[in-house]
N, CA, C, O and CB atoms as a CASP TS submission, in Angstrom:
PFRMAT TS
TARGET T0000
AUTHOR 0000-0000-0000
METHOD Language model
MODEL 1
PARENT N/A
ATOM      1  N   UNK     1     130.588  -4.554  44.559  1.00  0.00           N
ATOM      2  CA  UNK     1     129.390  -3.976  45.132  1.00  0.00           C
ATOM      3  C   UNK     1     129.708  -2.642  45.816  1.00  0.00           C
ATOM      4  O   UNK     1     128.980  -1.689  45.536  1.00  0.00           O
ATOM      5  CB  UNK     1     128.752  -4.952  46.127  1.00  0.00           C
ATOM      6  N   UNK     2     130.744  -2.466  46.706  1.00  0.00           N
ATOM      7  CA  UNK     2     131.064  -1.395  47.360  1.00  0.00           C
ATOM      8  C   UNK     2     131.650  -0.344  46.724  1.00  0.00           C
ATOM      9  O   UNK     2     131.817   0.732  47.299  1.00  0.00           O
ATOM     10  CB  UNK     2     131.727  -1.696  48.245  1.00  0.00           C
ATOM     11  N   UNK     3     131.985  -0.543  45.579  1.00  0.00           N
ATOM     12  CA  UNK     3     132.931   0.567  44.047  1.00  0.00           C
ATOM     13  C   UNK     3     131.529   1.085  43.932  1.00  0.00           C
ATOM     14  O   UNK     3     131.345   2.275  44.185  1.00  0.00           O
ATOM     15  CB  UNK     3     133.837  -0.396  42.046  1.00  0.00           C
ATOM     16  N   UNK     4     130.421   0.254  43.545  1.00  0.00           N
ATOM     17  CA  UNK     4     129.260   0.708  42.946  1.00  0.00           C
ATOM     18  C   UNK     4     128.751   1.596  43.816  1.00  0.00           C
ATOM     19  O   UNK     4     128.068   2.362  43.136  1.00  0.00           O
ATOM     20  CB  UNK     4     128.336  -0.281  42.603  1.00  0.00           C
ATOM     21  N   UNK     5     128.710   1.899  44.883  1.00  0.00           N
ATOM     22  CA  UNK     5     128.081   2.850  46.146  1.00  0.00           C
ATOM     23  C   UNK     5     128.923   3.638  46.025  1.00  0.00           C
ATOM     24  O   UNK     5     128.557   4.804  45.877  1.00  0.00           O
ATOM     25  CB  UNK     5     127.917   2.389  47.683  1.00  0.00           C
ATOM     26  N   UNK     6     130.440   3.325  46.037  1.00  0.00           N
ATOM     27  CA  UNK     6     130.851   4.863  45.863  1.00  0.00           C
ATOM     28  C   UNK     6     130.896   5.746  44.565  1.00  0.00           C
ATOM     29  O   UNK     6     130.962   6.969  44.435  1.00  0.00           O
ATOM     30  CB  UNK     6     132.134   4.953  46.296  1.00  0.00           C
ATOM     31  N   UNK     7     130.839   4.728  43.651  1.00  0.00           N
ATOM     32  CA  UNK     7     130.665   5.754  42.435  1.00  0.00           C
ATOM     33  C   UNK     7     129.201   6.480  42.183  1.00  0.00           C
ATOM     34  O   UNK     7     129.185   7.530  41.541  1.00  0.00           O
ATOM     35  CB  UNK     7     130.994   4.933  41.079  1.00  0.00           C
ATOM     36  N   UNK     8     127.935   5.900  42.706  1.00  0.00           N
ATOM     37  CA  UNK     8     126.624   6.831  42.821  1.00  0.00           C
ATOM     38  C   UNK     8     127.164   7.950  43.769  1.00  0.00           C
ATOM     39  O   UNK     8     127.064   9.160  43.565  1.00  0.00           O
ATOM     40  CB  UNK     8     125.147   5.993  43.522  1.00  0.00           C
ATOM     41  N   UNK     9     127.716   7.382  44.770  1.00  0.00           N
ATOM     42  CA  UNK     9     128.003   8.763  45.825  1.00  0.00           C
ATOM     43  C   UNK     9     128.729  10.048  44.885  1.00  0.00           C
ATOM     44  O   UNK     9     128.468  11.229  44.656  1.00  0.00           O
ATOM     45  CB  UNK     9     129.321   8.249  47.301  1.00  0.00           C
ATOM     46  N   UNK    10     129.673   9.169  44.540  1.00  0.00           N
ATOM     47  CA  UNK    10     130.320  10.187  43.456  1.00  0.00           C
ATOM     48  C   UNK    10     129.639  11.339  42.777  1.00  0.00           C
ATOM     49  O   UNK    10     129.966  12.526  42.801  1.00  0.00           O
ATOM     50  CB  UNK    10     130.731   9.456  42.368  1.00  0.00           C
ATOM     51  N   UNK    11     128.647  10.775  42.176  1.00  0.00           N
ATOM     52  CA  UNK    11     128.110  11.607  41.081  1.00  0.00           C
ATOM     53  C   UNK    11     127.007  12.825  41.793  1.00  0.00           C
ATOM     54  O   UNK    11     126.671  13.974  41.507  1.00  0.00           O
ATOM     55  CB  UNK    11     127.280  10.494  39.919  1.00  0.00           C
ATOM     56  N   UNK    12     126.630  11.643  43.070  1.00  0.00           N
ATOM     57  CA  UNK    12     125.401  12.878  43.762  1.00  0.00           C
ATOM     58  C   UNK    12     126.331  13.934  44.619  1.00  0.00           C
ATOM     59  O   UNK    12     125.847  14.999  45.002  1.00  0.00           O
ATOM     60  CB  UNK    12     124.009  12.019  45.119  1.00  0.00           C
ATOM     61  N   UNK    13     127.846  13.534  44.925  1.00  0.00           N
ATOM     62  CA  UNK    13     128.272  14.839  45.715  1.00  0.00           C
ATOM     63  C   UNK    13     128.299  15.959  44.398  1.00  0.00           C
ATOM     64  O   UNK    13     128.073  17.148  44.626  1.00  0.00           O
ATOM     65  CB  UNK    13     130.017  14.636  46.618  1.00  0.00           C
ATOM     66  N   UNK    14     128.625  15.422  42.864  1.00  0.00           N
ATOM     67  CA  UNK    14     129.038  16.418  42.072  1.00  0.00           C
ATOM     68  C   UNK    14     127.897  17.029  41.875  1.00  0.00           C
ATOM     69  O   UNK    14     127.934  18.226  41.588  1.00  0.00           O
ATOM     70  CB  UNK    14     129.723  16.078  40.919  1.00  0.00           C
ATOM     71  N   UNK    15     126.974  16.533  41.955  1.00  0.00           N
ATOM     72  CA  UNK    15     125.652  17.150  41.697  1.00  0.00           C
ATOM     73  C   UNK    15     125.057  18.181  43.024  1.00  0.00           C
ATOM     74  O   UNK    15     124.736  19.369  42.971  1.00  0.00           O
ATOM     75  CB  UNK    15     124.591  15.831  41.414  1.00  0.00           C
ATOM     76  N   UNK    16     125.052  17.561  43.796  1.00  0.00           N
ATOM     77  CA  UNK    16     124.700  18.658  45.001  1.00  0.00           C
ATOM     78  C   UNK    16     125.528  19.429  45.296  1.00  0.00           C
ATOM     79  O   UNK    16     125.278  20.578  44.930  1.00  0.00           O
ATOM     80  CB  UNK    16     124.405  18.223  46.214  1.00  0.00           C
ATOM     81  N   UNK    17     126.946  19.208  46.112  1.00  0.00           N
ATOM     82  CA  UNK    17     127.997  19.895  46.693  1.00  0.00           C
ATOM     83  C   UNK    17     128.701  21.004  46.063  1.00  0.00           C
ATOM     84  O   UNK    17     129.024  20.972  44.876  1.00  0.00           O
ATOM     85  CB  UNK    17     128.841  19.061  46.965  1.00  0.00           C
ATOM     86  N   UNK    18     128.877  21.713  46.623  1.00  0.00           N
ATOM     87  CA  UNK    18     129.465  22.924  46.058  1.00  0.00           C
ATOM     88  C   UNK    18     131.275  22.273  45.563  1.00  0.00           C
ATOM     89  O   UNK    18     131.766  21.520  46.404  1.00  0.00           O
ATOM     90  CB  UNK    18     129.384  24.389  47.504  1.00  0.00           C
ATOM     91  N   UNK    19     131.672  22.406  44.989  1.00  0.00           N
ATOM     92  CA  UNK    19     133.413  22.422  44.238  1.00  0.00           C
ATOM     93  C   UNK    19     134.083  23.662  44.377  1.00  0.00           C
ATOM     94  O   UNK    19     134.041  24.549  43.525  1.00  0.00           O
ATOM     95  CB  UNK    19     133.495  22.195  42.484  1.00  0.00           C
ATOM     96  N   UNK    20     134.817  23.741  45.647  1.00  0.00           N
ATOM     97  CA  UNK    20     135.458  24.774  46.364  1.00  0.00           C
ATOM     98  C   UNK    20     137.438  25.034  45.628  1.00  0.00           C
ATOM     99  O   UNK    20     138.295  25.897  45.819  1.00  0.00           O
ATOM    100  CB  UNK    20     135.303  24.118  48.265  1.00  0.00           C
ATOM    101  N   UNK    21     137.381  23.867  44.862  1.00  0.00           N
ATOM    102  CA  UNK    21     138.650  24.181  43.772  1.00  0.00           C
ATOM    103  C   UNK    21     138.225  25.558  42.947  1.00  0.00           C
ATOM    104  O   UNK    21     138.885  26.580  42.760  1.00  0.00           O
ATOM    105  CB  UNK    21     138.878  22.735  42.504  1.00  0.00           C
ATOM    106  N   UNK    22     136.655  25.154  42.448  1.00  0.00           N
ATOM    107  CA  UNK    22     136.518  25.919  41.019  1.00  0.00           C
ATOM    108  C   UNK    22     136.336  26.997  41.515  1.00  0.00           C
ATOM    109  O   UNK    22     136.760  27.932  40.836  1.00  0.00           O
ATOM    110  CB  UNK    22     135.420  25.579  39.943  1.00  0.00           C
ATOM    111  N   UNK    23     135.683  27.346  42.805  1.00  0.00           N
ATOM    112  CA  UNK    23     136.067  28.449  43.572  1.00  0.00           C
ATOM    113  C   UNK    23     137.250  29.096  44.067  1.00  0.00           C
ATOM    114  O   UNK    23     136.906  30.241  44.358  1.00  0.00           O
ATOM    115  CB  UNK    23     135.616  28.307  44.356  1.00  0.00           C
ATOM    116  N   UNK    24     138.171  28.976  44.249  1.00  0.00           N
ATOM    117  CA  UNK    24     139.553  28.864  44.933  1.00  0.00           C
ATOM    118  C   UNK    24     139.053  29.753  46.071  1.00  0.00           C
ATOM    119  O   UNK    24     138.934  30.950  46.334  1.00  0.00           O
ATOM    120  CB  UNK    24     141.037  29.435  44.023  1.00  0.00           C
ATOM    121  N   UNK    25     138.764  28.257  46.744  1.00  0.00           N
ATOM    122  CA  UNK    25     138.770  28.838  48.566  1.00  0.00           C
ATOM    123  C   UNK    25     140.024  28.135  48.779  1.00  0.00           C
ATOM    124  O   UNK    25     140.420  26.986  48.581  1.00  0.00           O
ATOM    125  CB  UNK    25     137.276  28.217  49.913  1.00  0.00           C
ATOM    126  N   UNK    26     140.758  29.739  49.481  1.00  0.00           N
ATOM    127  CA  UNK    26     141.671  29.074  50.454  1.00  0.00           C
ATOM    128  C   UNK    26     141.630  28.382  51.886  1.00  0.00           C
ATOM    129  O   UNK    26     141.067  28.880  52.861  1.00  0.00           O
ATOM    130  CB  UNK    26     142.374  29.856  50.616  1.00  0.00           C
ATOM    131  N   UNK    27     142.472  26.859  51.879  1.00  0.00           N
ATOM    132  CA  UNK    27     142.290  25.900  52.716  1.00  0.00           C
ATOM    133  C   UNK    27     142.190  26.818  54.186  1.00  0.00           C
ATOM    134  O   UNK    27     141.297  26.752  55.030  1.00  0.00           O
ATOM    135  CB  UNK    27     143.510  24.751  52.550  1.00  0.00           C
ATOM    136  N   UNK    28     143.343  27.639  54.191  1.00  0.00           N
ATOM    137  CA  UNK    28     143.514  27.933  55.453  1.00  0.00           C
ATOM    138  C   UNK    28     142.288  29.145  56.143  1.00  0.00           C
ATOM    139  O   UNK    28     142.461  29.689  57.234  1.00  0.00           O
ATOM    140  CB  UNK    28     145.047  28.414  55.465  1.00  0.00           C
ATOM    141  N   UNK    29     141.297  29.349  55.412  1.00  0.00           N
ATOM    142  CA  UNK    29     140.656  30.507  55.925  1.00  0.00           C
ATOM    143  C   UNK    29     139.133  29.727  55.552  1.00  0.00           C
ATOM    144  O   UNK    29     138.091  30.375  55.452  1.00  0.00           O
ATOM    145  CB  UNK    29     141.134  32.180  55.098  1.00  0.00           C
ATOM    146  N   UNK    30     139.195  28.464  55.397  1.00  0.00           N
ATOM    147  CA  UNK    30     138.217  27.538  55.145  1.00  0.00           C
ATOM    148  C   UNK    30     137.669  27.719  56.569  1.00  0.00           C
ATOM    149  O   UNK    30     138.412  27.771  57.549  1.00  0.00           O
ATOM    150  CB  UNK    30     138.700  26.023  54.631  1.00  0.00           C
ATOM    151  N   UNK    31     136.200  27.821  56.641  1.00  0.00           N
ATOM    152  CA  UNK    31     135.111  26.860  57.824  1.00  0.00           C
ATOM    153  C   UNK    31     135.361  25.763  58.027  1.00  0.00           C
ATOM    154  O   UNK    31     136.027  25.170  57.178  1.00  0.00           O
ATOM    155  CB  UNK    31     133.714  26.608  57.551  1.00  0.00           C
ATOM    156  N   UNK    32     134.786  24.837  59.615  1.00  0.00           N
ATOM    157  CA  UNK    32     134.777  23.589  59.275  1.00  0.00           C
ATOM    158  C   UNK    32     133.921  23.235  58.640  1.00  0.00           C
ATOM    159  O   UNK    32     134.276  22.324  57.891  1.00  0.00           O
ATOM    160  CB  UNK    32     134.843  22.906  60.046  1.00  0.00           C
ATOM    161  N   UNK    33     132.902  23.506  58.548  1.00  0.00           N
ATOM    162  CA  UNK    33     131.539  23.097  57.313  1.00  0.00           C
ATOM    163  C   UNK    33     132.388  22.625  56.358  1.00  0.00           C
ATOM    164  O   UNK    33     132.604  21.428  56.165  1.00  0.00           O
ATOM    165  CB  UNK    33     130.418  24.489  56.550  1.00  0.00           C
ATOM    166  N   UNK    34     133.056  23.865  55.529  1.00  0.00           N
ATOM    167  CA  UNK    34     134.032  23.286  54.185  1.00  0.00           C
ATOM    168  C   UNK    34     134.729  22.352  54.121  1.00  0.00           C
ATOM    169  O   UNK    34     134.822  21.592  53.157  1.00  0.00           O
ATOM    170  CB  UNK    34     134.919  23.972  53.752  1.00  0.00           C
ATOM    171  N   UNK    35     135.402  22.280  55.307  1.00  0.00           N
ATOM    172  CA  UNK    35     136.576  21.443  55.538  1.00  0.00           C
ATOM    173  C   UNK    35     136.126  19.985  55.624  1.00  0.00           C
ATOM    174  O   UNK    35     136.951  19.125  55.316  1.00  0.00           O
ATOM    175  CB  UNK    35     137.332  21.876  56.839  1.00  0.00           C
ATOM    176  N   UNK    36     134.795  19.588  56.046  1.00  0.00           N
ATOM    177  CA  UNK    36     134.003  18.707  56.491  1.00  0.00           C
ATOM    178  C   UNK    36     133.677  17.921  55.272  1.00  0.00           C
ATOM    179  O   UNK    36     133.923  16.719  55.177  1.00  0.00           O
ATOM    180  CB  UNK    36     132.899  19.278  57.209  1.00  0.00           C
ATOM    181  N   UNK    37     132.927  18.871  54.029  1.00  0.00           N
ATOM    182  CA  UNK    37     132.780  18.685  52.785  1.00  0.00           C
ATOM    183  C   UNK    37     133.549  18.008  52.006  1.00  0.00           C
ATOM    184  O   UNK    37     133.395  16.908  51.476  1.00  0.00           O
ATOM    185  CB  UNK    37     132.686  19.569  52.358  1.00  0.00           C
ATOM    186  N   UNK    38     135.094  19.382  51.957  1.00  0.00           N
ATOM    187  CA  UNK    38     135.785  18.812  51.094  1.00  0.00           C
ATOM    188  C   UNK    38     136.547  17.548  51.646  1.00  0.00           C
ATOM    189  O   UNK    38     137.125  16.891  50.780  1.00  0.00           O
ATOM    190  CB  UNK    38     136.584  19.777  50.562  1.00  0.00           C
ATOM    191  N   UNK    39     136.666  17.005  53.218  1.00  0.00           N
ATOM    192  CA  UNK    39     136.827  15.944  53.122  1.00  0.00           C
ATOM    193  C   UNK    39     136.181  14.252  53.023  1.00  0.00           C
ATOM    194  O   UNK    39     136.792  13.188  53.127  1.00  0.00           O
ATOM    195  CB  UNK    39     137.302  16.210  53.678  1.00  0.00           C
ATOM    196  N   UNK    40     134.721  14.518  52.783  1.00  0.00           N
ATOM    197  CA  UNK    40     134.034  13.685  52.609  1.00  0.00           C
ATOM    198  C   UNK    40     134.247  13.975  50.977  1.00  0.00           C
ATOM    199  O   UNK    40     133.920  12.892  50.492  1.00  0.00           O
ATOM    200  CB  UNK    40     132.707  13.729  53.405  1.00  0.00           C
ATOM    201  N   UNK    41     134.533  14.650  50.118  1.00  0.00           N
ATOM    202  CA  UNK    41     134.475  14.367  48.771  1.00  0.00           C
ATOM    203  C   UNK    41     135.667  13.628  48.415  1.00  0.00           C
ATOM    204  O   UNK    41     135.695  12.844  47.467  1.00  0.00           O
ATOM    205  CB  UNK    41     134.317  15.553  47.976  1.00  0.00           C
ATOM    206  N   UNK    42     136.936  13.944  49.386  1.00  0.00           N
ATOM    207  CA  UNK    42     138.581  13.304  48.931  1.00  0.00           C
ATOM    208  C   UNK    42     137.991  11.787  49.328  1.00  0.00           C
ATOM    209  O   UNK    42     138.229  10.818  48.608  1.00  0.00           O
ATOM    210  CB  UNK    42     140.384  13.985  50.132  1.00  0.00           C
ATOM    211  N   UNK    43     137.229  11.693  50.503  1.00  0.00           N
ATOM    212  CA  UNK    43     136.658  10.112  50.947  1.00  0.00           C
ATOM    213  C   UNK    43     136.195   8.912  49.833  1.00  0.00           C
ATOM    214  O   UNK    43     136.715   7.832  49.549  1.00  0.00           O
ATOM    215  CB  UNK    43     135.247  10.353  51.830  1.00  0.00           C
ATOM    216  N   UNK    44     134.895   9.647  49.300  1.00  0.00           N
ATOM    217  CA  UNK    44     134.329   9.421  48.282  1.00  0.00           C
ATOM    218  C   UNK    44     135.386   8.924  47.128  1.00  0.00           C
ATOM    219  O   UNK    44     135.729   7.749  46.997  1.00  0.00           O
ATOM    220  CB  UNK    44     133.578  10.569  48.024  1.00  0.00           C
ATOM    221  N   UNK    45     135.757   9.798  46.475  1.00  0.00           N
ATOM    222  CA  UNK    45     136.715  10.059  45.674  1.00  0.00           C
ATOM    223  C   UNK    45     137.800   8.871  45.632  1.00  0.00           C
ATOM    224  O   UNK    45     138.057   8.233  44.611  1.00  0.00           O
ATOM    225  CB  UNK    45     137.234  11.334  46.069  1.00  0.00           C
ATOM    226  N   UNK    46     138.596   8.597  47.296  1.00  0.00           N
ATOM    227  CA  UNK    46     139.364   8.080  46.922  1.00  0.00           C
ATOM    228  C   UNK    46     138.727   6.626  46.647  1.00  0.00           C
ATOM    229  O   UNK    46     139.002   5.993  45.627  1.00  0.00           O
ATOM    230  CB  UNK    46     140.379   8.311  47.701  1.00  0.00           C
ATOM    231  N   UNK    47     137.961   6.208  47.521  1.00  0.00           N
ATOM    232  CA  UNK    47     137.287   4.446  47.197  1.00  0.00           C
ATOM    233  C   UNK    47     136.894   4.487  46.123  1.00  0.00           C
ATOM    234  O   UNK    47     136.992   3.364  45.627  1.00  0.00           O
ATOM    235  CB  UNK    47     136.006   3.771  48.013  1.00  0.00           C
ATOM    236  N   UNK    48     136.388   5.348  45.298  1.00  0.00           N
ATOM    237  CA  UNK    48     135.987   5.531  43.986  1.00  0.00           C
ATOM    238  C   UNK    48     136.753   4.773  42.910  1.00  0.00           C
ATOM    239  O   UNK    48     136.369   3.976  42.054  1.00  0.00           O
ATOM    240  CB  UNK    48     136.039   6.881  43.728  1.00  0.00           C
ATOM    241  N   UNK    49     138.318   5.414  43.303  1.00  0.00           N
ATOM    242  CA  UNK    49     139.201   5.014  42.388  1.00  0.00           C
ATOM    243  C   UNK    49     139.857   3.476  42.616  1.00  0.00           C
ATOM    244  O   UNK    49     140.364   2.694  41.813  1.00  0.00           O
ATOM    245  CB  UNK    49     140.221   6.085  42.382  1.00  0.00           C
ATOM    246  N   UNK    50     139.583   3.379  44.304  1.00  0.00           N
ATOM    247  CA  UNK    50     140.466   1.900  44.409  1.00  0.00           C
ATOM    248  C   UNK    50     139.632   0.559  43.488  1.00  0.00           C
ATOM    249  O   UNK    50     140.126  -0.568  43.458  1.00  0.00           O
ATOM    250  CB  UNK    50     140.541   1.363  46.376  1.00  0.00           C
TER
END
């Protein structure tokens, strides 16, 4: 049940959120906004896979 929530999450961060790889923002001159983002997507991401 809980794979299943994160894999919808999954798909709606890819769909809304900006992808700051395909951008190459560098980490270190990142906002926290970004930083905030890209770590709710590694979040996502990782329960995704467990």
């Amino acid at each position: 049940m809980q794979k299943q929530v994160f894999k919808a999450l999954a798909k709606i961060n890819k769909a809304v959120l900006p992808s700051y790889t395909k951008k190459g923002l560098d980490i270190a001159k990142a906002t926290k906004f970004q930083l905030a983002i890209i770590g709710w997507r590694w979040y996502v991401t990782k329960n995704t896979l467990d």
